[in-house]
C-alpha positions as CSV (number, residue, x, y, z in Angstrom):
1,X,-30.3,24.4,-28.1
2,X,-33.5,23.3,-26.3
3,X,-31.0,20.8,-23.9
4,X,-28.6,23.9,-23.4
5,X,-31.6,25.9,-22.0
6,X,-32.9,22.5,-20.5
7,X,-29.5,23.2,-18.4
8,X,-29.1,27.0,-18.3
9,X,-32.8,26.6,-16.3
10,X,-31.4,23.6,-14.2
11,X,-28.6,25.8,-12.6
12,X,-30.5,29.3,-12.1
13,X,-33.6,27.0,-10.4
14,X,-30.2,25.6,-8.0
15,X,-29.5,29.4,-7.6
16,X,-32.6,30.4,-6.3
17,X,-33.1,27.5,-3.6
18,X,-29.7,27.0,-2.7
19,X,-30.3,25.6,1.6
20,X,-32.3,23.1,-0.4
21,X,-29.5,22.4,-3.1
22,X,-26.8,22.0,-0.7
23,X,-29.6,19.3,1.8
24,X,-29.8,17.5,-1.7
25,X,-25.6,17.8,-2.2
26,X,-24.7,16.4,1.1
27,X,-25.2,13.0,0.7
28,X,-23.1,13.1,-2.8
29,X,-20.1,15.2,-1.7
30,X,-19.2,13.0,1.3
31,X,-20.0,10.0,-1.0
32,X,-17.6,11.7,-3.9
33,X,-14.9,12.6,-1.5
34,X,-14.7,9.3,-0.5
35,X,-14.2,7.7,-3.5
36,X,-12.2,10.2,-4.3
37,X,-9.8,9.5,-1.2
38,X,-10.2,5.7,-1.7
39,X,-8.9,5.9,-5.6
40,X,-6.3,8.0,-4.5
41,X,-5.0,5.6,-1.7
42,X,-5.8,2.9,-3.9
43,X,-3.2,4.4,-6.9
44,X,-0.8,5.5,-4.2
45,X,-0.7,2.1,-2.7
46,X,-0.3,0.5,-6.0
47,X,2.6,2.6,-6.7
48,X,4.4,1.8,-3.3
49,X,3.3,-2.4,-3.8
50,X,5.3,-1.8,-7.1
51,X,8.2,-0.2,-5.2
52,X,8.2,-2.9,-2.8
53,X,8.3,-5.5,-5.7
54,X,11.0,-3.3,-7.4
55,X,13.0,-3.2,-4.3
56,X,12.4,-6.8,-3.0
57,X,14.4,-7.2,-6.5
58,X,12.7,-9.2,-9.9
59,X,15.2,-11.5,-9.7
60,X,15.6,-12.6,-6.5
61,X,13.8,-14.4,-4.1
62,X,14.4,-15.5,-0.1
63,X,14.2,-18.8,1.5
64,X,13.4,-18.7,5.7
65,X,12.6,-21.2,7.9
66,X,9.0,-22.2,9.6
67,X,9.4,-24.2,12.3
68,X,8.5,-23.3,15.7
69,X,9.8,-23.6,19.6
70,X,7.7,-24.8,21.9
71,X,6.2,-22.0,24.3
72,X,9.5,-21.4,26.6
73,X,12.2,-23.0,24.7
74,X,14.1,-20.2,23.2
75,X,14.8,-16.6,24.0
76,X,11.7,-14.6,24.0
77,X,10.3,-17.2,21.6
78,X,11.5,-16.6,18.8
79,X,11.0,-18.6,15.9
80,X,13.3,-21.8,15.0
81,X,14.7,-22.1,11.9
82,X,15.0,-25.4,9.9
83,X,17.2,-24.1,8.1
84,X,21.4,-24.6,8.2
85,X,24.4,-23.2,6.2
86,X,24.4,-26.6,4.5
87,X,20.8,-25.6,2.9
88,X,22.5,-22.4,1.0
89,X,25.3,-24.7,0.0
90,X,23.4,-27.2,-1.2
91,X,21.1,-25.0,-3.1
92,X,24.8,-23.2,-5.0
93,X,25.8,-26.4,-6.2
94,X,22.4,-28.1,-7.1
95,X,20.5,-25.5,-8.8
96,X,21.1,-23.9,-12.0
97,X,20.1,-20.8,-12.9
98,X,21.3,-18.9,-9.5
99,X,24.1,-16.2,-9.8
100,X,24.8,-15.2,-5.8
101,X,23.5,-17.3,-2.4
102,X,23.2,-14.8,0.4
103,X,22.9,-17.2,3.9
104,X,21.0,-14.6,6.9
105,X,20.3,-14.6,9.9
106,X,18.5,-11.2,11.7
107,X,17.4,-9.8,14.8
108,X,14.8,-7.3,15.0
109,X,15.3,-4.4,18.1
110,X,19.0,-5.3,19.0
111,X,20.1,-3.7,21.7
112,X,23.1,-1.4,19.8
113,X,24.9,1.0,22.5
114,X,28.1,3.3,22.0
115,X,28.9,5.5,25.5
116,X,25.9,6.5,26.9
117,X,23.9,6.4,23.4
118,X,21.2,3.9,23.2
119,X,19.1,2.3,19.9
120,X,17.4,-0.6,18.9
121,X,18.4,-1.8,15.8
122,X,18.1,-4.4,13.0
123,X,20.8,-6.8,13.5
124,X,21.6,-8.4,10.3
125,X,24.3,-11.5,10.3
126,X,25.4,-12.2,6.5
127,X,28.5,-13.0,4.6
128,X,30.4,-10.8,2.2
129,X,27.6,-12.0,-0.9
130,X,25.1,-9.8,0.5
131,X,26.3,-6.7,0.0
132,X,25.4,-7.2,-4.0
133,X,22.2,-8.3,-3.1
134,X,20.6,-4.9,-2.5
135,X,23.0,-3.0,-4.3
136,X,24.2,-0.8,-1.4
137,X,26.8,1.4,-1.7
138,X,29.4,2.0,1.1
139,X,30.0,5.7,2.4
140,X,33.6,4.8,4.9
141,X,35.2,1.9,5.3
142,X,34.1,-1.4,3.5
143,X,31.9,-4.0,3.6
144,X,31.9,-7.7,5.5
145,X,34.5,-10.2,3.7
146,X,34.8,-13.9,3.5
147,X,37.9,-13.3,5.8
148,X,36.0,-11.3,8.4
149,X,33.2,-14.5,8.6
150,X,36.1,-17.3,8.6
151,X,38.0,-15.8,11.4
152,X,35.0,-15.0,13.5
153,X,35.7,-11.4,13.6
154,X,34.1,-8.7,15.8
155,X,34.1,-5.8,13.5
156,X,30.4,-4.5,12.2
157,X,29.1,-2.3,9.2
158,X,26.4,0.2,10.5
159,X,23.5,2.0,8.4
160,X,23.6,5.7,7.7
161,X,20.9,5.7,10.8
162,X,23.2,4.7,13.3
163,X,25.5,6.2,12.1
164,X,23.7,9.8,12.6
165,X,22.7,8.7,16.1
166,X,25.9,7.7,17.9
167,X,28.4,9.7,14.9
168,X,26.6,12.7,13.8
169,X,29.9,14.5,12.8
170,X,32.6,12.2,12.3
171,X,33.8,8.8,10.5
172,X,33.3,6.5,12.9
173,X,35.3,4.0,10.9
174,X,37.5,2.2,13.5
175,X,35.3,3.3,16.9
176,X,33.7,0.5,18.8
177,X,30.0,0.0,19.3
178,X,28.2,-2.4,21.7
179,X,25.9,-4.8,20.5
180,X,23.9,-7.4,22.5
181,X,26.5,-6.6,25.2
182,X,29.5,-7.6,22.5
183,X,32.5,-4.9,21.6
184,X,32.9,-4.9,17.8
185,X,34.5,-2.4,15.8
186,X,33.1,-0.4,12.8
187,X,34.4,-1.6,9.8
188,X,32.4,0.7,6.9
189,X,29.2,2.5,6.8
190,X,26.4,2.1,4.2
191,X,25.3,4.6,1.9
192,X,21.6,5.5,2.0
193,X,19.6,2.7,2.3
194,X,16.2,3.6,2.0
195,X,13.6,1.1,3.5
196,X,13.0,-2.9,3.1
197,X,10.1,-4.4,0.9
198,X,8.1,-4.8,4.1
199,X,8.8,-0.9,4.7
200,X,11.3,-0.8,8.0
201,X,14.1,1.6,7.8
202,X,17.2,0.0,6.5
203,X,19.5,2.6,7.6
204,X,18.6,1.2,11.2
205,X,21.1,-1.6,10.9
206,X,24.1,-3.3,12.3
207,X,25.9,-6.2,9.9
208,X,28.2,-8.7,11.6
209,X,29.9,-11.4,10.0
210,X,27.8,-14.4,9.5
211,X,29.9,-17.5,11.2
212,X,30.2,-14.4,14.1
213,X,26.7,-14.0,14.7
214,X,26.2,-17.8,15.1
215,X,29.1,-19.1,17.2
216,X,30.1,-15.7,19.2
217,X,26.5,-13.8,19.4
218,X,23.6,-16.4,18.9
219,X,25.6,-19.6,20.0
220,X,23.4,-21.6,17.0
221,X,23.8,-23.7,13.8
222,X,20.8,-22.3,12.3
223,X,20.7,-19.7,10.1
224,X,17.1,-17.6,9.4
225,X,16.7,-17.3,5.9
226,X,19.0,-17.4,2.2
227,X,18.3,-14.5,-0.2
228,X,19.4,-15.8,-3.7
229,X,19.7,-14.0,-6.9
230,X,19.1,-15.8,-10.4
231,X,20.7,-15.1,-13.8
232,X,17.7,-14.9,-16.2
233,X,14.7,-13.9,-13.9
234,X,11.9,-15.2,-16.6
235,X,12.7,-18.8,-15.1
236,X,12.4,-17.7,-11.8
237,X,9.6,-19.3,-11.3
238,X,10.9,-23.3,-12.3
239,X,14.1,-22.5,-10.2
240,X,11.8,-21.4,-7.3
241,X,10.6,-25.2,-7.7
242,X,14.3,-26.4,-8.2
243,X,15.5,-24.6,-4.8
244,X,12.2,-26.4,-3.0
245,X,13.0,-29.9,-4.6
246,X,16.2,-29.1,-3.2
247,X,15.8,-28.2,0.4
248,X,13.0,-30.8,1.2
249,X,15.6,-33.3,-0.4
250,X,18.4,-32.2,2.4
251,X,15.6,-31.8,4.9
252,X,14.6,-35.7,4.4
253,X,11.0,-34.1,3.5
254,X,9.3,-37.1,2.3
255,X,6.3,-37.1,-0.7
256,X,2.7,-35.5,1.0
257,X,4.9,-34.1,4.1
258,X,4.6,-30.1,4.8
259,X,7.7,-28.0,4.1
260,X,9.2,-26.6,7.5
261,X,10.3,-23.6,5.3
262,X,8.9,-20.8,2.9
263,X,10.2,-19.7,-0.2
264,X,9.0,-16.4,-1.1
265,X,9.0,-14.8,-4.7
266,X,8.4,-11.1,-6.0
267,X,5.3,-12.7,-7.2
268,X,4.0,-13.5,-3.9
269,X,5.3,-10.0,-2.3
270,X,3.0,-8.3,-5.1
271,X,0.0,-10.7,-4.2
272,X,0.2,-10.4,-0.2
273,X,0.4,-6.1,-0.5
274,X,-2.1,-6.0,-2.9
275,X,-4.4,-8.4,-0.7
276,X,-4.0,-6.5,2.2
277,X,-4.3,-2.7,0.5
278,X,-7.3,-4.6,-1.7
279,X,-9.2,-5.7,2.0
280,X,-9.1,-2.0,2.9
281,X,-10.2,-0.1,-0.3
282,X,-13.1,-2.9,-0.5
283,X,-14.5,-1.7,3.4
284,X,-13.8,2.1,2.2
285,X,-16.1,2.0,-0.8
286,X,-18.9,-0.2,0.8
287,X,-18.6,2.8,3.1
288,X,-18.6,5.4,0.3
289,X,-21.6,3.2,-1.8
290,X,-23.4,3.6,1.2
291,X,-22.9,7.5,1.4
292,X,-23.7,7.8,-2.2
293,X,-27.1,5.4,-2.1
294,X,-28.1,7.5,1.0
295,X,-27.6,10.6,-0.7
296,X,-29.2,9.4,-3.8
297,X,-32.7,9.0,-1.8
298,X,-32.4,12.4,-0.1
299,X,-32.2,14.0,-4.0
300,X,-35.2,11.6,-4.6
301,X,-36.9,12.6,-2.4
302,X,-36.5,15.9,-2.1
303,X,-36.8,16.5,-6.0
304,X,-39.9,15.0,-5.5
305,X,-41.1,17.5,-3.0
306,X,-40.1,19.8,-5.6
307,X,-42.6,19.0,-8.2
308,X,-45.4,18.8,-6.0
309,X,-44.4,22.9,-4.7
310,X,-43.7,23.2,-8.3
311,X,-47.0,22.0,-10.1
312,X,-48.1,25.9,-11.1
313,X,-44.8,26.1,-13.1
314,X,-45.0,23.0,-14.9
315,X,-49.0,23.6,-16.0
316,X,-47.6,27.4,-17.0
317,X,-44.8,25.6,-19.3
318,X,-47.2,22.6,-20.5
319,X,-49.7,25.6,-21.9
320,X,-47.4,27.9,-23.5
321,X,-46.6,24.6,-25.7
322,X,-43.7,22.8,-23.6
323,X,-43.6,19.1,-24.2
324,X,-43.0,16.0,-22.1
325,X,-39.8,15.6,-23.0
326,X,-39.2,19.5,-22.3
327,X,-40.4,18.9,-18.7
328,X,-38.4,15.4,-18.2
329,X,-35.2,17.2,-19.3
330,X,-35.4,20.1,-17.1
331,X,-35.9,18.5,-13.9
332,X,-33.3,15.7,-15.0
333,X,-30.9,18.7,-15.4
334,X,-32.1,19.7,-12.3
335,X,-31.2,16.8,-10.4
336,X,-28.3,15.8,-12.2
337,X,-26.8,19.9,-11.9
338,X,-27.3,18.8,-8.0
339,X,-25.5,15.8,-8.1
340,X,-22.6,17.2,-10.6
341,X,-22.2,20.2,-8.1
342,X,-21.9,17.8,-5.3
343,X,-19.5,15.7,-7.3
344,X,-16.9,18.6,-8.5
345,X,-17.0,19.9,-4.4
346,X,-16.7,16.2,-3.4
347,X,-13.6,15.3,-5.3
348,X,-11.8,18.9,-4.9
349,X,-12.5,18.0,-0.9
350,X,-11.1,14.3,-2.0
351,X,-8.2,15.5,-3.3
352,X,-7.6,17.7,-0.1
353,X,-8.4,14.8,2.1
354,X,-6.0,12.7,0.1
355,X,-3.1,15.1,0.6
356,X,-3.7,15.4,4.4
357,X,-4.1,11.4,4.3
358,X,-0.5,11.3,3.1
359,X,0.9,14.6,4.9
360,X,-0.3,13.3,8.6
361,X,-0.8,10.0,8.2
362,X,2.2,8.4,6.0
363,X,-0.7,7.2,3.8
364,X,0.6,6.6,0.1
365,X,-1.9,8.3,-2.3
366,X,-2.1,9.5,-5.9
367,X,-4.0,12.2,-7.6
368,X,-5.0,11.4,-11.5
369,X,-7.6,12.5,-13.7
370,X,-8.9,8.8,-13.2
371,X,-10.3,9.5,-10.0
372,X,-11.6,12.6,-11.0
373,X,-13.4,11.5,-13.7
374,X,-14.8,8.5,-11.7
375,X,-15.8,10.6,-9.1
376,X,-17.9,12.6,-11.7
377,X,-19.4,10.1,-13.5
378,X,-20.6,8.6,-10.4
379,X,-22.2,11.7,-9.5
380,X,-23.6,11.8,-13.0
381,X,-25.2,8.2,-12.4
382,X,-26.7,9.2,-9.1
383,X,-28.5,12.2,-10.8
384,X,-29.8,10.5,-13.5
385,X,-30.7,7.3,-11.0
386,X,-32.5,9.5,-8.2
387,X,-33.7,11.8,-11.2
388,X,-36.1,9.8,-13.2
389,X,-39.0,9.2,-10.8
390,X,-39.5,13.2,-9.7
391,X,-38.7,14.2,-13.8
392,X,-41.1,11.6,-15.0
393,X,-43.7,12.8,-12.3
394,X,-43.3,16.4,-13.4
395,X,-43.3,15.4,-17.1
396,X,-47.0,13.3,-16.9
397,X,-48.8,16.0,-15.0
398,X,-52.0,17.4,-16.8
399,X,-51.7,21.4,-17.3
400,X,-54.3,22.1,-16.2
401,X,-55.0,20.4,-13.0
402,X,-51.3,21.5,-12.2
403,X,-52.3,25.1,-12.8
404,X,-55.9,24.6,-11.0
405,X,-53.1,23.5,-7.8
C-alpha cells in the first residue's frame, strides 16, 4: 500500500509542475522514439533479409565471374567474365547433387524501344532452364526454348513492366520491340514477378535466347554468371565446394591461386543484408544512447534541484514519522513516473515515426510489443539510474534542518 501511495504522490507532484516534467521528459522521449524507430527498422529489415533469402531460393545458389577489363577495353567498362558455357556444362556433368544449370548473362539499363516508347530495362540472356528457376509463371505466349537458343532466334519474353509501358491494353504476343537497336519479336509475357533478392523490379525485363545474346547482341563467348539448383539443399553447402573444385579445375586454377569467380550461397545473401542493415541500426542507437544518457543527466539534475526547493516538504514528512525508505521511494517514483511518461510518449511517437519511415521513405519496419516493451524498460532504467542520487539526497536529510530551510 505504502509503494502505491509512494506512486499515487509521484504522479500528482508531475501534475503540479508539469513545464518542469516535460524539461525532464525531453531528453527520454526523443531517446525512446529512437529506439523505438531503430527496433522497428531493425524487425522490418529482418523480415525483408528473410524475403530476400526466401526469394534468392534455399536451394539454389549463382556462380558469376570476377575478372576485370583494363580501364578502356570494353564497352562502358563493364566487367569481364571468366566464365564460358563450358563452365555450366562442366559443372552438369561433374557435380552431384544439382537438379537444373541455368547459364546468364545480363545487362542492366538496356535500351528497350517499341514506336516512339522508350525504357531502360534489365536485359536478361538465359536458356529455356531458367524459367524453373524462379518459378515464374507466364501470362501470353511462352517462355524461351532450347530451339529458340539453338537457332539463334530474335524473339523475346517481356516482364509484366514492359509490358504495361509499351502494351497497356492489348497482348502484345507477336508485336516487335527494339532492343539495343535489334528487332525481336514478343514471344510470351511473365506473370507478376515481384522484385530480385537484391530488390530491383523484375517486371522490368526483356529475356532473349542465350546463344542470341552472345553471338547476335553481345558478339562474346563469355557468359556472366550460372544459377543452379540442387536436389537436397542440406548439402548445399559440400556441393558449393564441389562446383568450386570444379570450375578452378576447368579454369587451370592452380593450389594457393585466387578464384577469378564468386560463388554465392543463400548463406552469404543473409550475411551481406544483415551486415549492411546491422552497420546502420549500430550508428542509430549510438545516436539514441546518446539522447537517452543526455536526457538521463537533465532528470539528474533537475530532480536534484528539486530536493533542494523541496527540503520543507521532506522535514514536514520526516516529523510526522516518514522513514528513509518512505522518502527514497517517493522521489524514485518521482523520477522514474518522469522517465515512464517520457517512455510511453516516446514509443507512441516511435511507432508514428516508424510508419512515416515506411510510408515516405520505402523503409521496411515492424511494430511488436518487443519494441515497446524495450522502449519502456529503458525508460524504467534511466529513472531508476538518474533517480538514486536526488532520492538518496532527499532520503538523508535531517528534519529538522530541512524544516529550519
Amino acid at each position: 500500500m505504502k509503494k502505491l501511495k509512494s506512486m499515487a504522490v509521484a504522479f500528482n507532484s508531475l501534475g503540479k509542475n508539469k513545464l518542469r516534467s516535460f524539461l525532464m521528459m525531453i531528453g527520454i522521449i526523443i531517446g525512446i522514439t529512437a529506439i523505438t524507430i531503430i527496433i522497428s527498422m531493425a524487425l522490418g529489415s529482418k523480415a525483408q533479409i528473410m524475403e530476400r533469402v526466401e526469394r534468392f531460393g534455399t536451394d539454389a545458389l549463382n556462380v558469376f565471374g570476377m575478372a576485370m577489363r583494363a580501364p578502356g577495353s570494353g564497352p562502358r567498362g563493364r566487367p569481364t567474365s571468366s566464365l564460358k558455357l563450358g563452365d555450366a556444362q562442366a559443372i552438369e556433368m561433374n557435380v552431384d547433387n544439382i537438379s537444373v544449370v541455368a547459364p546468364m548473362s545480363m545487362r542492366w539499363g538496356a535500351d528497350v524501344r517499341f514506336e516512339d516508347k522508350y525504357l531502360r530495362s534489365m536485359l536478361s540472356a538465359v536458356t529455356e532452364d531458367f524459367i524453373h528457376m524462379w518459378d515464374w509463371n507466364m501470362e501470353y505466349g511462352d517462355f524461351i526454348t532450347r530451339l529458340d537458343d539453338e537457332r539463334l532466334a530474335r524473339t523475346v519474353v517481356i516482364g509484366p513492366t514492359v509490358k504495361d509501358e509499351f502494351f497497356p491494353e492489348e497482348n502484345p504476343v507477336g508485336r516487335t520491340i527494339k532492343i539495343e537497336n535489334v528487332p525481336f519479336e514478343i514471344k510470351g509475357v511473365l506473370a507478376g514477378t515481384g522484385q530480385s533478392a537484391g530488390g530491383r523490379d523484375m517486371g522490368n525485363t526483356v529475356i532473349i535466347p542465350l546463344n542470341t545474346y552472345l553471338r547476335r547482341v553481345a558478339n562474346t563467348e563469355t557468359i556472366d554468371g550460372i544459377r543452379i539448383k540442387v536436389k537436397n539443399s542440406r548439402h548445399l553447402d559440400k556441393t558449393a565446394e564441389d562446383i568450386k573444385e570444379v570450375i578452378r579445375e576447368s579454369h587451370g586454377i592452380m593450389d594457393g591461386q585466387e578464384d577469378d569467380f564468386s560463388l554465392i550461397t543463400p548463406t552469404e545473401v543473409r550475411e551481406f543484408s544483415e551486415h549492411i542493415s546491422g552497420t546502420f541500426n549500430v550508428l542509430l542507437i549510438i545516436v539514441a544512447g546518446i539522447s537517452l544518457i543526455a536526457g538521463g543527466v537533465v532528470v539528474a539534475n533537475i530532480m536534484l534541484i528539486s530536493v533542494s526547493e523541496r527540503k520543507f516538504e521532506i522535514g514536514l514528512r520526516k516529523s510526522v514519522g516518514a522513514r528513509k525508505s518512505d522518502i527514497l521511494m517517493q522521489f524514485l517514483f518521482e523520477t522514474i513516473a518522469v522517465t515512464v511518461t517520457g517512455g510511453a510518449i516516446g514509443v507512441l511517437l516511435g511507432i508514428l515515426g516508424a510508419f512515416l519511415f515506411m510510408q515516405f521513405g520505402e523503409t521496411p519496419v515492424a511494430i511488436s510489443w518487443e519494441g515497446i516493451a524495450i522502449g519502456l524498460g529503458f525508460s524504467i532504467i534511466v529513472g531508476i539510474l538518474s533517480g538514486i542520487q536526488p532520492a538518496l539526497k532527499a532520503s538523508k536529510m535531517a528534519p529538522i534542518e530541512a524544516l529550519r530551510s
